[in-house]
N, C-alpha and C positions, 0 to 999 in steps of 0.2 A: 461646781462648774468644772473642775480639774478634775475632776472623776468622772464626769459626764463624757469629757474628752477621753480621756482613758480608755472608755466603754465603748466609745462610737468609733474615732479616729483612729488609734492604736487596729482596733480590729481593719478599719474598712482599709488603712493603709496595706495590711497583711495582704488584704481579697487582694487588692489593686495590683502587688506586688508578684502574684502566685499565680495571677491571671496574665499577666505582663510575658510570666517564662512560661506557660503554657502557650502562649502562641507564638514565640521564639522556637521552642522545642518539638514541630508535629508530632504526632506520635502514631503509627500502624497497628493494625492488624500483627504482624511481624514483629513488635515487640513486646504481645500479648500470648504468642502463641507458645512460647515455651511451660510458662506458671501456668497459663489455661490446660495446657496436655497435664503437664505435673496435677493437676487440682483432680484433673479429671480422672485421671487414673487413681488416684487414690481414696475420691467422693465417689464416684460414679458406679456401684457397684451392687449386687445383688441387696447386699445388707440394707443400704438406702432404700430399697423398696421394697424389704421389710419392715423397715421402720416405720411406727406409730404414724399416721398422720397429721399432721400439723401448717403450719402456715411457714416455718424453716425447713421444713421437708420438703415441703413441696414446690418451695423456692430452690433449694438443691435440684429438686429433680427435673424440673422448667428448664435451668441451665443445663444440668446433664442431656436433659433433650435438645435442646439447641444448640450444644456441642458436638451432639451426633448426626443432627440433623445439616449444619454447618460441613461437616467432613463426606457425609454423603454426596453434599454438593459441588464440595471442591472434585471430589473424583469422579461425578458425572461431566462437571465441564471440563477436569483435562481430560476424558474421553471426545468429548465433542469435537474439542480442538485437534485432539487426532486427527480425526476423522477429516474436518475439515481441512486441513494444509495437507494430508493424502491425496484428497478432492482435488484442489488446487493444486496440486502437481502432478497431477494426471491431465487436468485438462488444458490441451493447446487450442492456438486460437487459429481459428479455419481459415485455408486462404481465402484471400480478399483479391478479388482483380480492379483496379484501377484502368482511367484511361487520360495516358498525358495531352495527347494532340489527337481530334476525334475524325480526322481526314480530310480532303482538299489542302488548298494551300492554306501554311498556317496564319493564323492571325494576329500570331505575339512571335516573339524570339523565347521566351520562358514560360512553360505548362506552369498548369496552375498544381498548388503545392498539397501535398498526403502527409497526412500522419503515422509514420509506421510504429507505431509503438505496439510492442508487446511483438515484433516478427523478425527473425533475425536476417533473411535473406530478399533480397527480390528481384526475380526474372523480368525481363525487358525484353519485348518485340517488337517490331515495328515491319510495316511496309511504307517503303518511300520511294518519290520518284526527283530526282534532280537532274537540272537542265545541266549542267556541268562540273565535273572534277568530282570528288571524293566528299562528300559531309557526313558531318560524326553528330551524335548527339548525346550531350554531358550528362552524365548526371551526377546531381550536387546534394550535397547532405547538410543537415544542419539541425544545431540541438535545440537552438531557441528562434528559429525562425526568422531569421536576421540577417544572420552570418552564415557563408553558406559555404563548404570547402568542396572538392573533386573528388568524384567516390569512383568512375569510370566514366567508359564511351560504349558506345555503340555505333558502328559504322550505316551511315542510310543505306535500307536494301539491302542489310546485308543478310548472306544466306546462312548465317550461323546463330537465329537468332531460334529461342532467346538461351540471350549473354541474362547468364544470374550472377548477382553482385550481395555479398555480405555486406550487412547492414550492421553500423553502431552509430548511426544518426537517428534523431530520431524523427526528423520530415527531411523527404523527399522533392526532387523537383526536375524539368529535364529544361536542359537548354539548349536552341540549334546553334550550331557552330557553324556560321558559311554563309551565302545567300545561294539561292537559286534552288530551293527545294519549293517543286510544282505540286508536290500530295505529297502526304504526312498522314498517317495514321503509327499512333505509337502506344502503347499499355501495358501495364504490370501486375503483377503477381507478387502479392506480401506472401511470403511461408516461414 
């Protein structure tokens, strides 16, 4: 019985134990790859495929092919990836015209809200008509849609339009400041 134990126990507590630190310690690609070049350059070579054929040769030569066929592949996909983040930094994103208040008089005090994301600028026009004094129209920024800070104005009517405004928000939104604005047409330009 004590040897039985011996036999069974003794061993299954080793597994249990070795399997324990194998998943404590992951292990990569990356910790392989120094002995695998070392092996390879040293197995991998003409002489191997002179040699006799056999069932350990041809097991040598299985991995020497998939060590090459492995390293081909790693330098076709950092080609790819070239290629791709090249792509990706060449192409920008088209302007986008918007439209805050779509004309007549308006029907809120605050346009409804844009996403500019991915544009770092956006021109603003408007035609407006106000029954009295001077009105401006805000525009406010905000990263999470929420909370909203002052990015500029544009004056209603005014003839310098459009005022472009740098953008590090990432939505947009206009708000009239005043009352007495009789037509309103306002829109924008993401670049």
């Amino acid at each position: 019985m004590k040897r039985l134990r011996k036999r069974v126990v003794l061993p299954a507590l080793a597994a249990f134990a070795l399997l324990g630190a194998g998943v404590a310690y992951a292990l990569t690609s990356a910790n392989f790859e120094p002995r695998a070049m070392a092996w390879q350059a040293a197995a991998c070579n003409q002489t191997l495929l002179n040699t006799k054929e056999s069932l350990a040769t041809n097991q040598k030569i299985a991995l020497c092919y998939a060590l090459s066929k492995a390293q081909e592949h790693d330098a076709a996909i950092a080609t790819l990836q070239g290629k791709v983040a090249n792509l990706e930094s060449q192409i920008a994103s088209a302007p986008t015209d918007f439209t805050f208040f779509a004309g007549g008089p308006p029907e809120t005090q605050v346009s409804p809200v844009f996403d500019a994301r991915g544009f770092a600028r956006v021109a603003i026009s408007d035609e407006c008509l106000a029954s009295e004094g001077p009105r401006y129209l805000r525009l406010e920024g905000s990263q999470d849609g929420s909370t909203w800070i002052y990015v500029g104005h544009v004056y209603c009517g005014s003839t310098e339009s459009p005022t472009t405004f740098s953008l590090s928000a990432r939505y947009v939104r206009m708000n009239i400041e005043g009352l007495g604005i009789q037509k309103l047409r306002a829109w924008g330009r993401f670049s």
